[in-house]
C-alpha positions in Angstrom: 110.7 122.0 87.3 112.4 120.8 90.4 115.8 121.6 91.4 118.3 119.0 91.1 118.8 115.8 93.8 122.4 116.4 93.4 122.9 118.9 96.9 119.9 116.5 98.5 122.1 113.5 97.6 125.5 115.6 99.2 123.5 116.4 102.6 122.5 113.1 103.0 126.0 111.6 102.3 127.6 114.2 105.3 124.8 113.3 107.5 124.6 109.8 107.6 126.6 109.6 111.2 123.7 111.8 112.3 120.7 109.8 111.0 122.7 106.9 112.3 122.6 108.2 115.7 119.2 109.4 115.3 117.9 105.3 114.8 120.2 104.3 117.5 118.1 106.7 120.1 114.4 105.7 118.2 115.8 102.0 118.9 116.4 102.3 122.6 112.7 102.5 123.2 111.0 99.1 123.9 108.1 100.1 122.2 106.4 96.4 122.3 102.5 97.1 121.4 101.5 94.1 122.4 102.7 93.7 126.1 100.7 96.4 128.4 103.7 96.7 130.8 104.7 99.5 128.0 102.2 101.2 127.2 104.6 104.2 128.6 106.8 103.0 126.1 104.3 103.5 122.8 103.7 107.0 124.1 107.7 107.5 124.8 108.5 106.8 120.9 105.3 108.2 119.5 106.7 111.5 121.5 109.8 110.8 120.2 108.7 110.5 116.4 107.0 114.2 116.7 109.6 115.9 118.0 112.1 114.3 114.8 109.5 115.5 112.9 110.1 119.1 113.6 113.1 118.7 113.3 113.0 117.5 109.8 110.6 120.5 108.7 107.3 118.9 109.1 104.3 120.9 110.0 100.9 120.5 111.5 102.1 117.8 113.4 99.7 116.0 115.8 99.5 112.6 118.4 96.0 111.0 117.8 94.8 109.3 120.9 93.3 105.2 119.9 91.8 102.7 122.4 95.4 101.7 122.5 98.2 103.3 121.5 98.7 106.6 119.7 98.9 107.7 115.9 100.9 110.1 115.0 100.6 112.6 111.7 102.7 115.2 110.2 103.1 117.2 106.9 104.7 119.5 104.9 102.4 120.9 101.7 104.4 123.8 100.1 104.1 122.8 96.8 100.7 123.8 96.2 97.7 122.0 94.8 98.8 121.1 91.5 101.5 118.9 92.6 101.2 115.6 93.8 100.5 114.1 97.6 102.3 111.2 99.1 101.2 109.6 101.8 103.7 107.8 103.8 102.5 104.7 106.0 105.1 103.6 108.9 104.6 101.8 112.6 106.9 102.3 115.0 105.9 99.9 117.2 108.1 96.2 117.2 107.3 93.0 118.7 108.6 91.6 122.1 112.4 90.4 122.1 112.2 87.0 123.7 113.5 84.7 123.8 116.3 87.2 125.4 118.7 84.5 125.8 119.6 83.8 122.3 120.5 87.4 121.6 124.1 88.0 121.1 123.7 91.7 121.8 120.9 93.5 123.7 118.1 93.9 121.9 117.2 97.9 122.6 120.9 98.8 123.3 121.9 98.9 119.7 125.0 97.8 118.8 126.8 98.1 115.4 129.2 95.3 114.1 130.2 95.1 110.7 128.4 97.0 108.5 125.0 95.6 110.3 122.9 97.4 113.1 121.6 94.9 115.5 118.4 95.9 117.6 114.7 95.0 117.6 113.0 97.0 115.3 116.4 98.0 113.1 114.4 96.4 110.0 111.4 96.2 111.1 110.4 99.1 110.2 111.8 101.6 112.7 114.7 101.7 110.2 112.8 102.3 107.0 110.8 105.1 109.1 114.1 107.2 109.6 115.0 106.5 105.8 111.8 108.3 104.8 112.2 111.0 107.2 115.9 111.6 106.0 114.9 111.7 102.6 112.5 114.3 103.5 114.9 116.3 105.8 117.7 116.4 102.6 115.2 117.9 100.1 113.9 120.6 102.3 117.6 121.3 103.5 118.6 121.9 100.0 116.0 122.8 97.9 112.3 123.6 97.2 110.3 120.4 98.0 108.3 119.3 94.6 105.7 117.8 96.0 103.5 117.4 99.2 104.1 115.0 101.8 102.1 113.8 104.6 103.4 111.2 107.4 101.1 108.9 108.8 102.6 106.4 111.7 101.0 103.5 113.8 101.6 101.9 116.7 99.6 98.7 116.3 100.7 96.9 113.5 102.6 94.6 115.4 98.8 93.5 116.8 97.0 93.4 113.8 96.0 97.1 113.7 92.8 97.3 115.4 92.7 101.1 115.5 93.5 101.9 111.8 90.3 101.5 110.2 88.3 103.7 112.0 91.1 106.3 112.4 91.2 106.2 108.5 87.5 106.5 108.2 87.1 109.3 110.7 90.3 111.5 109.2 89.7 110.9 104.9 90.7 114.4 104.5 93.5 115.0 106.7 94.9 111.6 104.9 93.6 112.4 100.9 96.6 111.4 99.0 97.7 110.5 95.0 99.0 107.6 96.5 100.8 105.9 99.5 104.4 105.4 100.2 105.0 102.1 102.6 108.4 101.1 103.0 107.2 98.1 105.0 108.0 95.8 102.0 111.7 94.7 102.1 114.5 93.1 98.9 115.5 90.1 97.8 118.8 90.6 98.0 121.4 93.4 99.0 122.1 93.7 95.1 118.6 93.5 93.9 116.5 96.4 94.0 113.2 95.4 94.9 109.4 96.0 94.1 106.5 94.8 96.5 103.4 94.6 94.6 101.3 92.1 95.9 101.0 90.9 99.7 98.9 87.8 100.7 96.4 88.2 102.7 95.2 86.3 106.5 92.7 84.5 107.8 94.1 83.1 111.6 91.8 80.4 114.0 92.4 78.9 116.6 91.2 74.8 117.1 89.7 73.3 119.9 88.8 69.3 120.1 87.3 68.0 123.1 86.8 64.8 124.3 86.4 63.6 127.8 85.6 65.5 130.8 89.1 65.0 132.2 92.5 63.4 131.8 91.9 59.8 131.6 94.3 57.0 132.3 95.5 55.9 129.1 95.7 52.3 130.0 92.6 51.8 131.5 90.3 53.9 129.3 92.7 53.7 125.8 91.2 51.4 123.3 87.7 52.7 124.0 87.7 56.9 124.2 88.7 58.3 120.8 91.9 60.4 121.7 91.7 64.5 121.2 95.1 64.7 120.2 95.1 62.1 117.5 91.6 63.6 116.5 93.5 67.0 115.5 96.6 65.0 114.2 94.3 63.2 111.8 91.9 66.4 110.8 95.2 69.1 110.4 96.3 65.7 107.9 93.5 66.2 105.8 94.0 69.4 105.4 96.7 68.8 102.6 96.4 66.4 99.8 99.8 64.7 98.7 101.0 67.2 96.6 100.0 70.6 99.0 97.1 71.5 98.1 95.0 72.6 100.8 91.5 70.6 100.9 89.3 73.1 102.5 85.9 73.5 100.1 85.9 75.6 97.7 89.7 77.3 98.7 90.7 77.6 95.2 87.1 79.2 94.2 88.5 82.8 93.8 92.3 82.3 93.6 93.6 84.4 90.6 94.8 82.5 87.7 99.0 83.8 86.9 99.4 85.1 83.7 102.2 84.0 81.3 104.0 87.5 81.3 103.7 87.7 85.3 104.9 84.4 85.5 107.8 85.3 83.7 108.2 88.4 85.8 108.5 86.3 88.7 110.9 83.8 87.2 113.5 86.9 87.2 113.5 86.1 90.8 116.7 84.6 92.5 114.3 82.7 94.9 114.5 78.7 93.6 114.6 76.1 95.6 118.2 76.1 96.4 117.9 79.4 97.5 115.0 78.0 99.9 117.3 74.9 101.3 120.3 77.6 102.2 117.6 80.2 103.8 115.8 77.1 106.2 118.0 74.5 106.1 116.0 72.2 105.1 117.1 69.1 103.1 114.0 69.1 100.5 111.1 72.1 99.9 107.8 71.2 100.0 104.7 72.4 98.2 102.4 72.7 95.0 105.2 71.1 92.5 103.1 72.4 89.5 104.7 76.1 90.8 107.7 77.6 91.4 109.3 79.0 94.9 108.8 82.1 94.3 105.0 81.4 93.0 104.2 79.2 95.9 105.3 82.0 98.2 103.5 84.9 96.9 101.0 84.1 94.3 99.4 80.6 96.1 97.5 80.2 99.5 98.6 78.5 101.9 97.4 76.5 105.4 99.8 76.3 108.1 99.9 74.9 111.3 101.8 77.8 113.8 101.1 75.8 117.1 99.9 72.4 119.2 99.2 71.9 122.8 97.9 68.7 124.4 98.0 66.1 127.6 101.1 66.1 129.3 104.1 67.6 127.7 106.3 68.3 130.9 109.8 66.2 131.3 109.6 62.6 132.3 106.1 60.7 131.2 102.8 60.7 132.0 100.4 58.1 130.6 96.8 60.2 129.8 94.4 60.5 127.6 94.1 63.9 127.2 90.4 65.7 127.3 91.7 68.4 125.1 94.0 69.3 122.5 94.7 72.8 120.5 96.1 74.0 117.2 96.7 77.7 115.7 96.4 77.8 112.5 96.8 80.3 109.7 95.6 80.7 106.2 97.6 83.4 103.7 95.3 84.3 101.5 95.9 85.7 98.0 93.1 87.6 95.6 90.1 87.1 95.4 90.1 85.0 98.7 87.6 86.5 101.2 88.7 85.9 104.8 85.1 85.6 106.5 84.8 82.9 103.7 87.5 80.6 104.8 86.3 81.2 108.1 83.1 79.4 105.9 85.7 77.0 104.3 87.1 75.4 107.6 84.1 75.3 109.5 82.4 72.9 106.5 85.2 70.9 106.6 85.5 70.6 110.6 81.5 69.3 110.3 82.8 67.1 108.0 85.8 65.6 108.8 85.7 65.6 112.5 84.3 62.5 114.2 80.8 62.2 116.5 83.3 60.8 119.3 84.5 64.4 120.2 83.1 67.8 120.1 85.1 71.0 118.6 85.1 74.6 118.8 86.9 77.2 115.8 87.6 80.7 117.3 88.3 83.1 114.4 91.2 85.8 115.2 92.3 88.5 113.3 92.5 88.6 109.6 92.4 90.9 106.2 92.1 90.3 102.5 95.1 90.0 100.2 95.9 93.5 98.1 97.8 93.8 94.7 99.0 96.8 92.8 99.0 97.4 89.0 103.0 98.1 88.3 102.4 100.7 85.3 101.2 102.9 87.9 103.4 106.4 87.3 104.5 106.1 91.1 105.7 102.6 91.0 107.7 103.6 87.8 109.1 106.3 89.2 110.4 104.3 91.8 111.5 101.5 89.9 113.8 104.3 87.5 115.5 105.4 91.1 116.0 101.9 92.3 118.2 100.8 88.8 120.0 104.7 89.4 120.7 103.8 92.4 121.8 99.7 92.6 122.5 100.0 88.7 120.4 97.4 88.1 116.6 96.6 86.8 114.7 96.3 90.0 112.6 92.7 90.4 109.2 92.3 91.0 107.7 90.3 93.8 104.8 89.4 95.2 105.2 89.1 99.0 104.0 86.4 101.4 103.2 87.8 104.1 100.3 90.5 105.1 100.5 94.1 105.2 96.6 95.1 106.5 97.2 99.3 105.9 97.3 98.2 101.8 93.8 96.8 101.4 92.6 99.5 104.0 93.8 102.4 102.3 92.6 101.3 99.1 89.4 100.9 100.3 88.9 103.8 102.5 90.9 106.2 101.0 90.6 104.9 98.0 94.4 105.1 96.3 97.3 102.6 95.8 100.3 101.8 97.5 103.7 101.9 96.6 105.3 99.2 98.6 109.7 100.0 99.0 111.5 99.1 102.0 115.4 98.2 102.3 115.0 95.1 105.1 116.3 91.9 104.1 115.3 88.7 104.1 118.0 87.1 106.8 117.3 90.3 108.7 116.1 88.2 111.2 112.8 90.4 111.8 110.8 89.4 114.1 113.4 86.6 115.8 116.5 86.9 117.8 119.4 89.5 117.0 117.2 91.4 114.5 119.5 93.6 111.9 119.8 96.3 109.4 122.2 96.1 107.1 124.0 99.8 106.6 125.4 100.0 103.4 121.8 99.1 102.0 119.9 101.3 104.4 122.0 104.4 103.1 121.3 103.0 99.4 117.8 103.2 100.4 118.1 106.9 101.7 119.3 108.1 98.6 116.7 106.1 96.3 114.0 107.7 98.6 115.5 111.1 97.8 116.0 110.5 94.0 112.3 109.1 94.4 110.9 112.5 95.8 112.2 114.6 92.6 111.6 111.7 90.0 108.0 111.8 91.2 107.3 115.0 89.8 107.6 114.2 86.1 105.7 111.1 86.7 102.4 111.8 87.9 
């Protein structure tokens, strides 16, 4: 049997000014994926990862060169064979800060106010990386580590992980696991504990319409050249019928029907429409009225507009006809949904919809399938039973709107589960201006993590 958390629990309660310190440094580093300026950057926190990793205890631990930034791997596997393997998923790359000017603070000179860490990449997830690592660090400080561990951290999720796959395929055996940890999911609330086991998946395009073969004078040629801009305007309206529903072919084909008792699962949720009004400030939600919130969010998919660009939009007027216009838009996808098929979807709609007076183009970006998690698996009760020791209270389940790729690509190359935790919240501002972490929750989710590393043992 496993020695007791309680000394695990005491080291990481005396050394919470020190893992403090520790994500203040790993937060200083701009490590911004997606902007090549720095690239130095990647390889400056992907150094700096390794060399916390020895410090923790880790072994065998090793930078994998990608075509663009680097992976990095450590493990420690004293327990022996008969005891379970987690694999723990993390990125440590953020996304870029602008716009600068509405930061109150700067965002990679961390600054603490309150009881909240403000700094890009405090939540997301440089934050929940350090919680895993100190968890880690406590157990081996204290006591015989009951299980095996192996670390496994990105530096491309920010962009859509274009490296992952192949890495995964080309390293099965250096990544074999039981299961994997990814504290890349986030809570409701500070006082509710939180589950992650389902995540929507993406399917992203960009829409081109074109018409004429140049800006036209909009008051000698309007009346008789069919407008690109009110083209798109009039196709992204069909889209959506009246009541949300997204009008695409065949989109509902697959979808998943929600079963009475998940339903009611979800309904334990503290995510109504209320809640939606204070979180966006908008005066009235909008969507499938035959679901709820937190339904709509997580269990139904979804067409969104993220972008338009057409004709003049500089200050003062301009009177054109434009020759193009543009719209990014993005599908979340939930299971069954294949993303190559919506590609299919969109594209029979376009032929449809669109009129012969203009001529369009559908580029296709990045995208991944949806991934959901049966919650009687031993590790997800194991977790759930630390959670409620820890917050004192049954954790909630949720399915998540939002995409995590690594989920549906472990599962199918490595062939094991997830376990999505994380400690991020929703007004973290993650991904926007003055991103947070909110401390006393962070340190909640340290000691979970530990309790979660001995609980594990009798559950798998």
């Amino acid at each position: 049997m496993p020695d007791s958390p309680d000394n695990a629990i005491r080291f990481v309660h005396e050394n919470n000014p020190r893992f403090l310190a520790e994500l203040s440094n790993f937060l200083k580093i701009p490590s911004i994926s997606t902007d090549p300026d720095h690239q130095p950057d990647m390889l400056r926190a992907a150094e700096w990862l390794t060399e916390n990793m020895r410090q923790v205890g880790l072994e065998n631990i090793q930078i994998f060169k990608t075509k663009k930034h680097p992976i990095v791997f450590g493990e420690i596997l004293n327990a022996g064979s008969q005891a379970p393997t987690i694999l723990v998923y993390g990125h440590y790359d953020v996304q870029p800060a602008e716009p600068l000017d509405l930061w109150k603070t700067e965002p990679f000179s961390p600054a603490q106010i309150g009881d909240c860490l403000y700094a890009r990449g405090a939540s997301d997830m440089k934050g929940q990386i350090i919680a895993t690592l100190k968890a880690v660090e406590a157990v081996l400080a204290t006591s015989k580590l009951p299980v095996n561990i192996k670390f496994f951290f990105e530096g491309e999720e920010e962009i859509g992980s274009p490296s992952l796959d192949e890495f995964m395929e080309n390293h099965k055996e250096m990544l074999s696991c039981d299961f994997v940890l990814n504290p890349d999911a986030g809570m409701v609330a500070a006082e509710i504990p939180t589950i992650v086991y389902a995540l929507r998946g993406l399917a992203y395009f960009e829409l081109r319409v074109f018409g004429p073969e140049h800006d036209l004078h909009s008051g000698i040629f309007g009346g008789v050249v069919h407008n690109p801009a009110q083209v798109l305007c009039d196709l992204i309206s069909a889209m959506h019928d009246e009541h949300g529903r997204v009008m695409l072919p065949g989109f509902y084909d697959n979808v998943r029907d929600l079963s009475t008792e998940e339903r009611l699962e979800l309904s334990r949720l503290p995510i109504d429409e209320k809640y939606y009004q204070i979180k966006t400030g908008v005066s009235e939600i909008w969507g499938e009225d035959t679901y709820s919130p937190a339904e709509r969010v997580g269990a139904r998919p979804t067409l969104e507009v993220n972008g338009m660009l057409s004709g003049f939009t500089g200050k003062g007027s301009k009177t054109v006809i434009p020759s193009w216009a543009m719209a990014k838009i993005s599908t979340r996808l939930v299971p069954d949904q294949n993303p190559d098929e919506v590609n299919q979807q969109l594209r029979s709609f376009l032929q449809t919809h669109a009129p012969k007076t203009v001529h369009w183009d559908l580029i296709s970006f990045h995208g991944g399938p949806a991934s959901i998690s049966d919650r009687n698996l031993p590790a997800t009760q194991a977790l759930m039973n630390t959670l409620e020791k820890v917050w004192g209270s049954k954790p909630v389940f949720k399915r998540e709107g939002g995409s995590i790729p690594v989920v549906a690509s472990v599962k199918r190359i490595l062939g094991v589960e997830s376990v999505l935790s994380g400690f991020g919240l929703p007004d973290d501002n993650a991904h926007g201006p003055n991103e947070k972490l909110e401390l006393v929750t962070w340190k909640r989710g340290i000691d979970a993590l530990t309790y979660f590393i001995f609980n594990i043992f009798g559950n798998l």
